[in-house]
VOGU-891149 format. One record per atom (N, C-alpha, C): x, y, z; residue number from 1; atom name; residue in one letter. Coordinates in Angstrom, 1 decimal, always signed. Example, Ala and Ser with C-alpha at 12.3 -4.5 7.8 and 13.67 -1.06 7.14 Angstrom:
residues 2
ATOM     c1     c2     c3   i at aa
ATOM  +13.2   -5.7   +7.8   1  N  a
ATOM  +12.3   -4.5   +7.8   1 CA  a
ATOM  +13.2   -3.3   +7.8   1  C  a
ATOM  +12.8   -2.2   +7.1   2  N  s
ATOM  +13.7   -1.1   +7.1   2 CA  s
ATOM  +12.9   +0.0   +7.9   2  C  s
This chain:
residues 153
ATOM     c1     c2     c3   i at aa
ATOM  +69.7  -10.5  +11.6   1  N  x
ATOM  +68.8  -11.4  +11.0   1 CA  x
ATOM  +69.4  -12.1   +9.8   1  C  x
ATOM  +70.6  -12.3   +9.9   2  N  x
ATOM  +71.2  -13.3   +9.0   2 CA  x
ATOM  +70.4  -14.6   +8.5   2  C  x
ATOM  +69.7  -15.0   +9.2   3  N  x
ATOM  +68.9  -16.4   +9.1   3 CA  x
ATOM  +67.4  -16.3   +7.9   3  C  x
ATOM  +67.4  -14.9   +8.5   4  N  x
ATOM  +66.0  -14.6   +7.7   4 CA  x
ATOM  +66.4  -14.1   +6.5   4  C  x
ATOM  +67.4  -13.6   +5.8   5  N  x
ATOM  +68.1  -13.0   +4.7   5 CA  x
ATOM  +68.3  -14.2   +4.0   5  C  x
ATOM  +68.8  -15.3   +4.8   6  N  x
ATOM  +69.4  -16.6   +3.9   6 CA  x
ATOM  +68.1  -17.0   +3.5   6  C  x
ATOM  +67.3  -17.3   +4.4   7  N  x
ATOM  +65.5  -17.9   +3.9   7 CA  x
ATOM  +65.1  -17.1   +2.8   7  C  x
ATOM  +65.1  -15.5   +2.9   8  N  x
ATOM  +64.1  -15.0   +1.9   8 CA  x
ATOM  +65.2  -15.3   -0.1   8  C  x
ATOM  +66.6  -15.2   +0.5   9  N  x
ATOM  +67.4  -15.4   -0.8   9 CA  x
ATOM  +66.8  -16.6   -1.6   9  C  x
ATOM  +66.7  -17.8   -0.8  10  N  x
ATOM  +66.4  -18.8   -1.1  10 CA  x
ATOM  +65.2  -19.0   -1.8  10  C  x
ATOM  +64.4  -18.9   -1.1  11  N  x
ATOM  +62.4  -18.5   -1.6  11 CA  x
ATOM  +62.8  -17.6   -2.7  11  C  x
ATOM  +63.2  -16.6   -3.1  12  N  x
ATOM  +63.3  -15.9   -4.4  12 CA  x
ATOM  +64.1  -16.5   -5.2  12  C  x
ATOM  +65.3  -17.5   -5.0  13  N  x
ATOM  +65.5  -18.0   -6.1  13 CA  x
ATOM  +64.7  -19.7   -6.5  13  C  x
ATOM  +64.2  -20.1   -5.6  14  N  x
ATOM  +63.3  -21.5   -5.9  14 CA  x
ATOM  +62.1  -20.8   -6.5  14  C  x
ATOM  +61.7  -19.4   -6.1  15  N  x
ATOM  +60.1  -18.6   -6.9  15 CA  x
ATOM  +59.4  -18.3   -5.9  15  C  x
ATOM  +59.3  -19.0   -4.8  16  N  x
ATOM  +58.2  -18.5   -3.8  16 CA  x
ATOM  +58.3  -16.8   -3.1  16  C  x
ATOM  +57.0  -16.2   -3.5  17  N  x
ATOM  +57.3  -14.8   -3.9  17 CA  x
ATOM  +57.1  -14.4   -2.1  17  C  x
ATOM  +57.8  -13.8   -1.4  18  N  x
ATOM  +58.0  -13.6   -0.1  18 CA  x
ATOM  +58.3  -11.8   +0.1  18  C  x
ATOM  +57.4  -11.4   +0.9  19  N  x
ATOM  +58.0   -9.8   +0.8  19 CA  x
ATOM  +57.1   -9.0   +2.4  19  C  x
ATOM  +57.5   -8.0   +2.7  20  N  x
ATOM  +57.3   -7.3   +4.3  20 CA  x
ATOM  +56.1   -7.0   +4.1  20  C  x
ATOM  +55.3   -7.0   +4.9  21  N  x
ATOM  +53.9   -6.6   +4.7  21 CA  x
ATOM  +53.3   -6.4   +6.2  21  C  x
ATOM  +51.7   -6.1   +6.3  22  N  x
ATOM  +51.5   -5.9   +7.3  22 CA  x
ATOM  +50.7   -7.3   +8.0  22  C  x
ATOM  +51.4   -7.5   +9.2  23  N  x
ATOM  +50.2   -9.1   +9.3  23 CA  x
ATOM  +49.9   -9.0  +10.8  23  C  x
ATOM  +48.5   -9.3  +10.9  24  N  x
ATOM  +47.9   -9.1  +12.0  24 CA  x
ATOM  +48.1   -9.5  +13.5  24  C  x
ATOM  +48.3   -9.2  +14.9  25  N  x
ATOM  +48.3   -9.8  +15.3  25 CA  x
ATOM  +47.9  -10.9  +16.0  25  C  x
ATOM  +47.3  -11.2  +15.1  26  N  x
ATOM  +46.1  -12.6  +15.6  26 CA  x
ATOM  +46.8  -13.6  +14.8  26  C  x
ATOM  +47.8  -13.4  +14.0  27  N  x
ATOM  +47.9  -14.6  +12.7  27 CA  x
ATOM  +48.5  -16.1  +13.2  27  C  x
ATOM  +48.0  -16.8  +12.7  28  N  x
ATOM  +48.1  -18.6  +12.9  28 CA  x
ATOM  +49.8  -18.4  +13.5  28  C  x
ATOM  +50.9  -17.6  +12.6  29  N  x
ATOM  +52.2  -17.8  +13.2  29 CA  x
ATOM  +52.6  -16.6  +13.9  29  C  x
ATOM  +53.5  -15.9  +14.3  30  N  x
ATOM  +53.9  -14.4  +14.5  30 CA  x
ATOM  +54.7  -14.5  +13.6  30  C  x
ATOM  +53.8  -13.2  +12.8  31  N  x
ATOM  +55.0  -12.3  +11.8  31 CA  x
ATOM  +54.9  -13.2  +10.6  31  C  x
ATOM  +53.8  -13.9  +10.3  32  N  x
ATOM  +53.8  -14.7   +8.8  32 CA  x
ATOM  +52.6  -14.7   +8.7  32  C  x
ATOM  +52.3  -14.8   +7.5  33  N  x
ATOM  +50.8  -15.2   +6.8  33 CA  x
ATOM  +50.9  -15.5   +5.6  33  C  x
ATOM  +50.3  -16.0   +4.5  34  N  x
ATOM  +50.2  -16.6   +3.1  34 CA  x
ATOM  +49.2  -15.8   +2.4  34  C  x
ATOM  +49.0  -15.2   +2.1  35  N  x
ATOM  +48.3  -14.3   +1.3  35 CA  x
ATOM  +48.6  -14.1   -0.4  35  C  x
ATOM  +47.3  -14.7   -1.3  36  N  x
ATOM  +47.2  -15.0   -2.3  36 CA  x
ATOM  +48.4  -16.0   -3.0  36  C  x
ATOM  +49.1  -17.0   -2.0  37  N  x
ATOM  +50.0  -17.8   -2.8  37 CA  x
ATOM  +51.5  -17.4   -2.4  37  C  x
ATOM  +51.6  -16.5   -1.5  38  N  x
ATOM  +52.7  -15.9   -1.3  38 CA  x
ATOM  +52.7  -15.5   -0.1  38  C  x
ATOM  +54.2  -15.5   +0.6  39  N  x
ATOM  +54.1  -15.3   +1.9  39 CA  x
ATOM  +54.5  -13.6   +2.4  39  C  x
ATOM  +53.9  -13.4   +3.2  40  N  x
ATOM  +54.2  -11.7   +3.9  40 CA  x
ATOM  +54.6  -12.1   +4.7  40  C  x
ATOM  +54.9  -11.0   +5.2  41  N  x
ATOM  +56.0  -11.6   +6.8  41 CA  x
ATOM  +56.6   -9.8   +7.6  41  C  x
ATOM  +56.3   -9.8   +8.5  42  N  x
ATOM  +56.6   -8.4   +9.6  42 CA  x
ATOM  +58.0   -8.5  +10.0  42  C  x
ATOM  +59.4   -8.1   +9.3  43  N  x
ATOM  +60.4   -8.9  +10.2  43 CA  x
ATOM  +60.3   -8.3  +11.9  43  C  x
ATOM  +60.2   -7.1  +12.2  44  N  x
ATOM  +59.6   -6.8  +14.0  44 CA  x
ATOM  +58.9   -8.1  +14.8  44  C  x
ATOM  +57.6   -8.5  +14.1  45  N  x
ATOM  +57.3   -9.2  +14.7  45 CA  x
ATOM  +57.7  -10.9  +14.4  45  C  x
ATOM  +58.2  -11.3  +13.3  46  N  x
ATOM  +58.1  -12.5  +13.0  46 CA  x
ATOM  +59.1  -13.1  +14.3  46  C  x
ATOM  +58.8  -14.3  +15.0  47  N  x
ATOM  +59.8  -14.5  +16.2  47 CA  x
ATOM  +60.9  -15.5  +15.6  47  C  x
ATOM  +60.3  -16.4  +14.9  48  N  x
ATOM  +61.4  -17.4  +14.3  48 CA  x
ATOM  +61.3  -17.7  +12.9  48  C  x
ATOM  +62.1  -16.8  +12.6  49  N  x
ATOM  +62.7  -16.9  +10.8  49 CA  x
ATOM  +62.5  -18.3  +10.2  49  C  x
ATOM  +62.5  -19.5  +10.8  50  N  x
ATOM  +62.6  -20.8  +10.3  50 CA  x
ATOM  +60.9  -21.0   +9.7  50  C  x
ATOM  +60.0  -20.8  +10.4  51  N  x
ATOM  +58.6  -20.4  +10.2  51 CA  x
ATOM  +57.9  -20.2   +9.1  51  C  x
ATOM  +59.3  -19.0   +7.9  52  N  x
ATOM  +58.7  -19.3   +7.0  52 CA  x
ATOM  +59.2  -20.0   +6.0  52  C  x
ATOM  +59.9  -21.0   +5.9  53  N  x
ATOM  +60.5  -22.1   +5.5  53 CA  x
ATOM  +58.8  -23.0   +5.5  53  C  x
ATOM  +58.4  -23.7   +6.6  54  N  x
ATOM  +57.1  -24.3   +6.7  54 CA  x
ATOM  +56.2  -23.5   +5.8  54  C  x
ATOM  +55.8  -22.9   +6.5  55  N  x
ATOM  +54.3  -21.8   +5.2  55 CA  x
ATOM  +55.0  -22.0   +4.2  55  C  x
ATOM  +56.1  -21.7   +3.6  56  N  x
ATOM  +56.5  -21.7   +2.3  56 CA  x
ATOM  +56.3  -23.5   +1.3  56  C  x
ATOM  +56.6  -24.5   +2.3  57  N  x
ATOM  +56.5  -25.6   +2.2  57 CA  x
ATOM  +54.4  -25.6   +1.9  57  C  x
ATOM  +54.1  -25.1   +2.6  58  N  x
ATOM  +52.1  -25.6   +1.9  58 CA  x
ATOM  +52.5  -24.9   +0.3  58  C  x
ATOM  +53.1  -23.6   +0.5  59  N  x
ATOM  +53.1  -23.2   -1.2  59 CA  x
ATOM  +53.6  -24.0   -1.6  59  C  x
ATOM  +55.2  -24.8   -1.7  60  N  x
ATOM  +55.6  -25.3   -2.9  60 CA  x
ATOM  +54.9  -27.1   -3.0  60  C  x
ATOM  +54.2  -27.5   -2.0  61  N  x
ATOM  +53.4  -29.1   -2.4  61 CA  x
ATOM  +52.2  -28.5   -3.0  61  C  x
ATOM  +51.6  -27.4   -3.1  62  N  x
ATOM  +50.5  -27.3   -3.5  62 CA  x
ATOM  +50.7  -27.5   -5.3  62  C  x
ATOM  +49.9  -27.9   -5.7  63  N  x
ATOM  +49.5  -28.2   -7.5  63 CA  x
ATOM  +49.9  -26.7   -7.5  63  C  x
ATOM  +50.6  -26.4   -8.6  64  N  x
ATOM  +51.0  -24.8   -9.3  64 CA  x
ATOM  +49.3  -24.2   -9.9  64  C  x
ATOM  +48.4  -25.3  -10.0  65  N  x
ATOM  +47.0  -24.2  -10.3  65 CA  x
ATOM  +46.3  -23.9   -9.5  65  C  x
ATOM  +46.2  -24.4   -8.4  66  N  x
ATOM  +45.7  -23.5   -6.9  66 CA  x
ATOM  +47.1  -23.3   -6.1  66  C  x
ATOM  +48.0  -23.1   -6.3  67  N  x
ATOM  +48.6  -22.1   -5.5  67 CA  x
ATOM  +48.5  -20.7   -4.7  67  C  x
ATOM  +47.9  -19.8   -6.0  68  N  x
ATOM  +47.5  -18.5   -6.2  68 CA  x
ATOM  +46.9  -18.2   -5.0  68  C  x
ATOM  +45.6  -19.9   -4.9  69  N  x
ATOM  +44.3  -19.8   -3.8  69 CA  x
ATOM  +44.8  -19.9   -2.5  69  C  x
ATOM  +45.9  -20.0   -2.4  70  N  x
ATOM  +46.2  -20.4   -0.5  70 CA  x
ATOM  +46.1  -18.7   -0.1  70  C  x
ATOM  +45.6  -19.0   +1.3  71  N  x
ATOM  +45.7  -17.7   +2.0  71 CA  x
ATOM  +45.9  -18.2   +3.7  71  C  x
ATOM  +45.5  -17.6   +4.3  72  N  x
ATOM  +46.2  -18.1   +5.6  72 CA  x
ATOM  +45.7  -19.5   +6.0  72  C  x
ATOM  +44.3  -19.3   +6.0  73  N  x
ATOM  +43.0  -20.2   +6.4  73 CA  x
ATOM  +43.5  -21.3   +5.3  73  C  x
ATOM  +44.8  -22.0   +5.8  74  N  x
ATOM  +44.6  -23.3   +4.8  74 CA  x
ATOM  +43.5  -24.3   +5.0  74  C  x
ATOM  +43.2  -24.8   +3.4  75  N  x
ATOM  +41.4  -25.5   +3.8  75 CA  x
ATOM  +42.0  -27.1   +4.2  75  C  x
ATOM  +41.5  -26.9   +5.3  76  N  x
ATOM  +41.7  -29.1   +5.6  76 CA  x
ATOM  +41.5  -29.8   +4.6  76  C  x
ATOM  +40.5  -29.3   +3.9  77  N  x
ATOM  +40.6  -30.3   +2.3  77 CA  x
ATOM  +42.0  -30.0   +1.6  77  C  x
ATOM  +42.7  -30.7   +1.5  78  N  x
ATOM  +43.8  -30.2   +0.6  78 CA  x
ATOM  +44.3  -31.6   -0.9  78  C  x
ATOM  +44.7  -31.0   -1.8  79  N  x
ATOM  +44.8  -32.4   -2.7  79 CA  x
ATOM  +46.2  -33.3   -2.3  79  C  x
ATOM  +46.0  -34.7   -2.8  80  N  x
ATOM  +46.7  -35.6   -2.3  80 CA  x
ATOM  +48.2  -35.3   -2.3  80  C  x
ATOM  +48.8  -35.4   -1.3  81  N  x
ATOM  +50.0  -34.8   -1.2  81 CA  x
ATOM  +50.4  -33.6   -1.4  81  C  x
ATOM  +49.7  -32.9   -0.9  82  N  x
ATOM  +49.9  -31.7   -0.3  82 CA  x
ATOM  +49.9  -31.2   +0.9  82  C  x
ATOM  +49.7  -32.0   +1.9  83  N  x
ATOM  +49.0  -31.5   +3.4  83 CA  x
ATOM  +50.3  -30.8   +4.3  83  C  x
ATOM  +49.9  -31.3   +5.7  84  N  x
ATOM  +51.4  -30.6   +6.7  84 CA  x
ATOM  +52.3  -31.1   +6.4  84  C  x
ATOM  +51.8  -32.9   +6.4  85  N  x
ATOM  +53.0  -33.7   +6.7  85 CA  x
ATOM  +54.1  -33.7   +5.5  85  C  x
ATOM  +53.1  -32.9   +4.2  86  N  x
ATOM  +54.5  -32.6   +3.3  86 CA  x
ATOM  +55.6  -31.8   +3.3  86  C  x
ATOM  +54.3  -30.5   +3.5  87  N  x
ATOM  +55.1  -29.3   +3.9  87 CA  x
ATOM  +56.3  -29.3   +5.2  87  C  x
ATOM  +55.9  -30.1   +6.0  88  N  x
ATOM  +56.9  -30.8   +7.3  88 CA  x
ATOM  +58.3  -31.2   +6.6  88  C  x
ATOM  +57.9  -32.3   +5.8  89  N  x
ATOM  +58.9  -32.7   +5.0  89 CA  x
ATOM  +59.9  -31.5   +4.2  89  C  x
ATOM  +59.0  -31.2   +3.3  90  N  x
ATOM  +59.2  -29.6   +2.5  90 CA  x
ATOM  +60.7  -28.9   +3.6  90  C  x
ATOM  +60.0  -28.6   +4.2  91  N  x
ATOM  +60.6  -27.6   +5.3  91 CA  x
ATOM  +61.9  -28.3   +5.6  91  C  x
ATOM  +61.8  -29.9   +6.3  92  N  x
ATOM  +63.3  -30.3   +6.8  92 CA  x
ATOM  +64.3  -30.3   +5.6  92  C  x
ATOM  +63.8  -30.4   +4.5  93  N  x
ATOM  +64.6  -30.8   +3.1  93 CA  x
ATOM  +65.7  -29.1   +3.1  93  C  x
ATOM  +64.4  -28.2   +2.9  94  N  x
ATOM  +65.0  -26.6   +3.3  94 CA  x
ATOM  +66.0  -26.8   +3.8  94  C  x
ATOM  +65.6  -26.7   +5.0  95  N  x
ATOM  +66.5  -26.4   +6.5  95 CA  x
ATOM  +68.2  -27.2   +5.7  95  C  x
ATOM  +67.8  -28.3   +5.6  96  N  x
ATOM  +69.2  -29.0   +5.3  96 CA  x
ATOM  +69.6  -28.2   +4.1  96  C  x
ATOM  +69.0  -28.3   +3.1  97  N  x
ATOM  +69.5  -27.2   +1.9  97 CA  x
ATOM  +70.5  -26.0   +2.8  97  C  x
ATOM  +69.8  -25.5   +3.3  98  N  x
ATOM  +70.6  -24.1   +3.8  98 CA  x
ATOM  +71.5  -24.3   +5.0  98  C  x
ATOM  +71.7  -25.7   +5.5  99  N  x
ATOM  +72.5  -25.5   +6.4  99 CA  x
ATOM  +71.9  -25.8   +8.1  99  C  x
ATOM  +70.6  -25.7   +8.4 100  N  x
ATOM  +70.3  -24.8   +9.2 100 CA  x
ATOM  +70.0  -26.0  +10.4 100  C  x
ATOM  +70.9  -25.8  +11.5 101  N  x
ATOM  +70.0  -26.8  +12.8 101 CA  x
ATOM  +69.0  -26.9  +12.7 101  C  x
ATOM  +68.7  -28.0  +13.1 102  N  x
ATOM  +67.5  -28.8  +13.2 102 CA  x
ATOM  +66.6  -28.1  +14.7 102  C  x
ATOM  +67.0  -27.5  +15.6 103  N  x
ATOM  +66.6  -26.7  +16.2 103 CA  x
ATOM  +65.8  -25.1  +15.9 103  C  x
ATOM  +67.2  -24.8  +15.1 104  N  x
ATOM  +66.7  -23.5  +13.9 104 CA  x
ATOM  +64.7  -23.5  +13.5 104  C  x
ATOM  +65.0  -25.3  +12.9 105  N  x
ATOM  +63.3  -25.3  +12.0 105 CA  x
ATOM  +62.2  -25.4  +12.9 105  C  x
ATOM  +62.7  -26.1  +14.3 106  N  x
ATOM  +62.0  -26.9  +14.6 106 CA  x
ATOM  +61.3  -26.4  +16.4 106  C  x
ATOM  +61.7  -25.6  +16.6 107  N  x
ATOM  +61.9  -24.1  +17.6 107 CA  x
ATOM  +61.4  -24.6  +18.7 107  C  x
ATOM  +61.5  -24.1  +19.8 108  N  x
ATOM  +60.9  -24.8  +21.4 108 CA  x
ATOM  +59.1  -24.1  +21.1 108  C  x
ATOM  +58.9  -22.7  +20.2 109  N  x
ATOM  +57.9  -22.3  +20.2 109 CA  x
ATOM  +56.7  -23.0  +19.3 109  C  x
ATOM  +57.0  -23.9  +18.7 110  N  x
ATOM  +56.3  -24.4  +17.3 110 CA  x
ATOM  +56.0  -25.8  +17.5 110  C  x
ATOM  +55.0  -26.2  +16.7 111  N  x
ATOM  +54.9  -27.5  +16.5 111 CA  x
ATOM  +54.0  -28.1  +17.5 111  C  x
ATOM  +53.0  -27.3  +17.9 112  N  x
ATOM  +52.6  -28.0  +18.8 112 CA  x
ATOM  +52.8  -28.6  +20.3 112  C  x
ATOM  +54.5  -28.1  +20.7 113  N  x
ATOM  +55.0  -28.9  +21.8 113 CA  x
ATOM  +55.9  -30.0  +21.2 113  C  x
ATOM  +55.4  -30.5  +20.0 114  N  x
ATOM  +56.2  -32.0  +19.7 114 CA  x
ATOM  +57.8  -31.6  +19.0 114  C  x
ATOM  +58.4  -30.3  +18.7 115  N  x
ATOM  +59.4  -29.2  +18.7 115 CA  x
ATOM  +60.4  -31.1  +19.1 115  C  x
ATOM  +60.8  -31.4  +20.0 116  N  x
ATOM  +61.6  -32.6  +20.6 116 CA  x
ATOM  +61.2  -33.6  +19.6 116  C  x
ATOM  +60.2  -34.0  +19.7 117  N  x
ATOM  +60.3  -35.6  +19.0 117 CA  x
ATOM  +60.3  -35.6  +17.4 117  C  x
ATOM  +60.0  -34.2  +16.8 118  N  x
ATOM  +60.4  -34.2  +15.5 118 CA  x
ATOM  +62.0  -34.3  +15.2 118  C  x
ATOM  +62.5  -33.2  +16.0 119  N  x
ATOM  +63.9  -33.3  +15.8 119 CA  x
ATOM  +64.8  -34.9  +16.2 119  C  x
ATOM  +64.5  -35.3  +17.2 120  N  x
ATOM  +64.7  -36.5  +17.1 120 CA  x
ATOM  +64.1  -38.0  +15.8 120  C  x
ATOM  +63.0  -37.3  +15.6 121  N  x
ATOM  +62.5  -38.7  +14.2 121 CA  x
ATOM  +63.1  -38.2  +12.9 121  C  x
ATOM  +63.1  -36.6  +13.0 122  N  x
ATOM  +64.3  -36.8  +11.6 122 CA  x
ATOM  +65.9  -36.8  +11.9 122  C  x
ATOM  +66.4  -37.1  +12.8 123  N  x
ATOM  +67.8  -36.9  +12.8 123 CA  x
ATOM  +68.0  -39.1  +13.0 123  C  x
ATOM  +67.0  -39.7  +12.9 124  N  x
ATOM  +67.5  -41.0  +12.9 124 CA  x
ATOM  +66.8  -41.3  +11.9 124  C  x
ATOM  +66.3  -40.6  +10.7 125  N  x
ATOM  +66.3  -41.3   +9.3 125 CA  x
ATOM  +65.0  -41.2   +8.9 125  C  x
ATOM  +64.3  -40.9   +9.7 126  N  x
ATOM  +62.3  -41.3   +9.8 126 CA  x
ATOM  +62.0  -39.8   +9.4 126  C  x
ATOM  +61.6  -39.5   +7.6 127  N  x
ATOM  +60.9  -38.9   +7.4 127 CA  x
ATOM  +59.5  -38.4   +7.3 127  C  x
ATOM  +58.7  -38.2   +8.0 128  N  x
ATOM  +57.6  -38.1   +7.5 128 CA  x
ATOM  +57.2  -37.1   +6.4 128  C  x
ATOM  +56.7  -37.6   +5.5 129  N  x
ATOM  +56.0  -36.7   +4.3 129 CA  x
ATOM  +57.0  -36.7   +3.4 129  C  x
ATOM  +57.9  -37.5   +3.3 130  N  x
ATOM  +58.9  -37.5   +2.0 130 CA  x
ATOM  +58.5  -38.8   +1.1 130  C  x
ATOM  +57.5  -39.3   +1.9 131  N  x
ATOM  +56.9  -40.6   +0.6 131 CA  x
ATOM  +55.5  -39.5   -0.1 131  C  x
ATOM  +55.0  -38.4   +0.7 132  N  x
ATOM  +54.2  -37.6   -0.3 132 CA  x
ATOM  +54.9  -36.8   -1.3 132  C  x
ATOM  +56.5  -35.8   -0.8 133  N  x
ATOM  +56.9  -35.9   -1.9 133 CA  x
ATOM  +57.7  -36.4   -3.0 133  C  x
ATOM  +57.6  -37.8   -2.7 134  N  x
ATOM  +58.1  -38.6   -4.0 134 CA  x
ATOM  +56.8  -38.6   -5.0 134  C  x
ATOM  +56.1  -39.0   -4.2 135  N  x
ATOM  +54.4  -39.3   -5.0 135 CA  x
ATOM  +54.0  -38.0   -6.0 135  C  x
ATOM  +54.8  -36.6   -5.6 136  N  x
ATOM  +54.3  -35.0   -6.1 136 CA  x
ATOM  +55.6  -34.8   -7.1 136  C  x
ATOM  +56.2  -36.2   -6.8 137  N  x
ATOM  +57.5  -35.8   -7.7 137 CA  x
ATOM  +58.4  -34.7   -7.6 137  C  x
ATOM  +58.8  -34.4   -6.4 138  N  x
ATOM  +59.6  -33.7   -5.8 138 CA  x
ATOM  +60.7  -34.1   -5.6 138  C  x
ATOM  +60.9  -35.4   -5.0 139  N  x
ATOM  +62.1  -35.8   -5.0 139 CA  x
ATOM  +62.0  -37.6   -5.2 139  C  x
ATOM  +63.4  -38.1   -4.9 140  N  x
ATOM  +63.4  -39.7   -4.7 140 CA  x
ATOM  +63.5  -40.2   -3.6 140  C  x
ATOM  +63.2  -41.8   -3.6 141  N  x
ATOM  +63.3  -42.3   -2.4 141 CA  x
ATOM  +64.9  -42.1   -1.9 141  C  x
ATOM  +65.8  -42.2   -2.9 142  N  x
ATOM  +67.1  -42.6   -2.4 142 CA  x
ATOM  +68.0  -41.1   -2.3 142  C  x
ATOM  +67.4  -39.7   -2.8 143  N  x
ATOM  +68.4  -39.0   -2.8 143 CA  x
ATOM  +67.4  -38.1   -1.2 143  C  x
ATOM  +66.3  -38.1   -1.1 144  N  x
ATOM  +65.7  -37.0   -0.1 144 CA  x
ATOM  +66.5  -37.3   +1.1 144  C  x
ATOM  +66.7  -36.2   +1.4 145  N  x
ATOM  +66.2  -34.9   +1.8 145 CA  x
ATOM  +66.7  -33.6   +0.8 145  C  x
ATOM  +67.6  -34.2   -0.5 146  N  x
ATOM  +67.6  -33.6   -1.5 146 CA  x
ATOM  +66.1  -33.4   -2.5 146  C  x
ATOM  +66.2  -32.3   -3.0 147  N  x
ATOM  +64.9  -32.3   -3.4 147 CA  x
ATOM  +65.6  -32.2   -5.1 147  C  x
ATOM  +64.7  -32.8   -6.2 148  N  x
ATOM  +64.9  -33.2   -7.6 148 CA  x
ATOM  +64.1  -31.6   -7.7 148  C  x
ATOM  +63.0  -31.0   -7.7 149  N  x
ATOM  +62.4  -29.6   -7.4 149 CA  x
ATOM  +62.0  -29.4   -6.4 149  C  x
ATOM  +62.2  -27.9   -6.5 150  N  x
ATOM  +61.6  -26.9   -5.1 150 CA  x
ATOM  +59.8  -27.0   -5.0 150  C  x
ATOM  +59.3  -27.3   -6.2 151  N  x
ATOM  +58.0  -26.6   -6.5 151 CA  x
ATOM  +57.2  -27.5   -7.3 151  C  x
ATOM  +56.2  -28.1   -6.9 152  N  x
ATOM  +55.5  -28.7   -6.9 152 CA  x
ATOM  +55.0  -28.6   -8.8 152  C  x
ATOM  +55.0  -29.7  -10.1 153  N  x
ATOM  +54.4  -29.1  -11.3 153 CA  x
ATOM  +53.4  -30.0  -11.8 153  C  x
């Protein structure tokens, strides 16, 4: 599980507090959930390590004073630039940080099916959700998929 060792190194040094826990098997991902602001994770059951790169991505667009409040049941209300399509963003910026195919993040299992056409809109330049994190001040237009911070302030 080299893949997941590099993820969790990462999350502990950007802050996002990440550690083994017990998570049900009904949860939104396998082997991840967000609980009080922070992610747990079953490595047994988690299927793809890249998974929590994304969850981690609602923690770091979220404002640092509801952070704490996230828990699995993210609320569809969410504040401006903060939603998926950041965390989407969030996540590809990761993945490139660490190296990681674009297959890695983006998994045949996930995404609704659309797994293909994401990988293909970001590998020809077409971010989505990196105009929300310029707006959260995460990064710029001209250096993203570099991020200026990990963590939303």
């Amino acid at each position: 599980m080299q893949l997941l060792d590099s993820i969790l190194r990462f999350l502990d040094e950007i802050g996002i507090a990440a550690r083994e826990g017990e998570v049900p098997p009904g949860s939104f991902l396998p082997g991840v959930r967000i609980e009080r602001g922070a992610l747990v994770f079953d490595r047994a059951a988690l299927r793809w390590p890249s998974d929590l790169l994304h969850e981690a991505g609602h923690i770091a667009v979220m404002p640092p004073e509801l952070r704490a409040q996230l828990d699995d049941a993210l609320d569809a209300e969410t504040p401006p630039h903060a939603g998926e399509v950041e965390a989407l963003a969030w996540a590809y910026a990761a993945a490139v940080h660490l190296g990681l195919e674009l297959t890695d993040l983006f998994h045949e299992g996930g995404y609704k099916g659309q797994s293909a056409g994401l990988i293909t809109t970001f590998s020809c330049g077409v971010y989505p959700g990196a105009a929300g994190l310029v707006q959260a001040g995460m990064t710029q237009p001209a250096i993203y998929p570099r991020m200026s911070r990990w963590l939303r302030q």
